[in-house]
C-alpha positions in Angstrom: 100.6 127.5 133.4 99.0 130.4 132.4 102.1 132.2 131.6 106.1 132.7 131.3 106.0 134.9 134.4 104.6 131.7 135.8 108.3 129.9 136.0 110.5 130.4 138.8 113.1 129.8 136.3 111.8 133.0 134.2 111.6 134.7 137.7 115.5 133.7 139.1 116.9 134.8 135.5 115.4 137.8 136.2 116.8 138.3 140.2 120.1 137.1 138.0 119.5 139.5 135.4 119.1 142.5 138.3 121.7 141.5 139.8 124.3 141.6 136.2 123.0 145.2 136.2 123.6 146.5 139.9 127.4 144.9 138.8 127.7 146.9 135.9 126.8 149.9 138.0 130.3 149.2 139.9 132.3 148.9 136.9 134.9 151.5 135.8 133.2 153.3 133.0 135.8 152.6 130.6 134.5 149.1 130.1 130.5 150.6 129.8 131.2 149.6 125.8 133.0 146.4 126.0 132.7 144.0 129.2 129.9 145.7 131.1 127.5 145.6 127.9 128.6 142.1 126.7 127.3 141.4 130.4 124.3 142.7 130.1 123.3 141.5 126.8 124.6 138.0 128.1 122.7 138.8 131.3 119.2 139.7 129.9 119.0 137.1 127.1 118.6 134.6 130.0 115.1 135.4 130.8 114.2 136.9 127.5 114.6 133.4 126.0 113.0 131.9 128.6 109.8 134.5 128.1 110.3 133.5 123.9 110.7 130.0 124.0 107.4 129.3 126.8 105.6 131.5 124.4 105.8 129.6 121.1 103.4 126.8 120.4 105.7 123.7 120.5 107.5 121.5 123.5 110.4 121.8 120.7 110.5 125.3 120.1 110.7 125.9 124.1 113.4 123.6 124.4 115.5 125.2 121.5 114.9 128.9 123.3 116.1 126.9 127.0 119.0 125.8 124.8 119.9 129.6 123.7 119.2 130.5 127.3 121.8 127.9 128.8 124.1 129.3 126.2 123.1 132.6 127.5 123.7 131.6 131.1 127.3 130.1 130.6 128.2 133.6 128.5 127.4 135.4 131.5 129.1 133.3 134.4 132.3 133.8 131.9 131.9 137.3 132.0 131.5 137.4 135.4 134.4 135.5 136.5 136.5 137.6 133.8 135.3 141.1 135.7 136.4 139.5 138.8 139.7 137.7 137.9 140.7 141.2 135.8 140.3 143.1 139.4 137.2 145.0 137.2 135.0 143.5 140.4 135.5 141.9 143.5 134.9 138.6 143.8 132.4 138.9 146.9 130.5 140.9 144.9 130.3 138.6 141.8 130.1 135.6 144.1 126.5 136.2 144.5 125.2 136.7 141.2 127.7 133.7 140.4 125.0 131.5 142.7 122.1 132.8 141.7 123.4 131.9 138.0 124.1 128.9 139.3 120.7 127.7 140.5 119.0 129.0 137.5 121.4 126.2 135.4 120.3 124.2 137.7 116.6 124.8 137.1 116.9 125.4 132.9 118.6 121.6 133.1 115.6 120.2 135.3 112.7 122.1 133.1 114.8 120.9 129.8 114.7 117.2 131.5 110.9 117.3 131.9 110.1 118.9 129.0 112.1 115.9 126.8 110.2 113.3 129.3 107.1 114.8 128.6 107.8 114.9 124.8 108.7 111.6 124.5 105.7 109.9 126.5 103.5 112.0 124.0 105.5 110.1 121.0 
């Protein structure tokens, strides 16, 4: 893989990503400094760790920066569901950024499960 821009998981997180920042678009402007930037910080670290982590040297080092990206992806599913259950957003407008979150935890568990396989048939 000759780079991060390579892994559908780099490339959902970043569809994800978009799609935190169309949201924030919609929301009132009294939140741009507290919920709507938390989002988006939450929101971008995602890929940004992904991008990090693949570009270190080590299996280790990637799995750490898939670890702060999962943390990352749970932060902004919270934030998410907060906009929506405070009335900030509708919920059929979070709903699907809420699935496309959704399949990149999927994917960031299955690449974190290969990478440890791989790791520890190298051992």
């Amino acid at each position: 893989m000759a780079s991060y821009r390579d892994l559908l998981v780099w490339q959902k997180a970043m569809d994800l990503a978009e799609g935190a920042y169309g949201l924030a678009r919609q929301m009132p402007k009294v939140e741009q400094f507290r919920l709507t930037s938390q989002l988006l910080r939450a929101a971008v670290s995602v890929p940004a760790n992904i991008a990090e982590g693949r570009a270190r040297t080590g299996g280790r080092e990637f799995l750490h920066f898939l670890s702060i990206a999962s943390g990352s992806l749970a932060e902004t599913e919270t934030l998410l569901l907060l906009a929506a259950r405070s009335g900030l957003l509708p919920m059929a407008k979070v709903s699907p950024v809420m699935d496309c979150a959704e399949e990149v935890g999927r994917m960031l568990t299955g690449l974190k499960q290969a990478l440890r396989r791989s790791s520890s048939a190298v051992t």
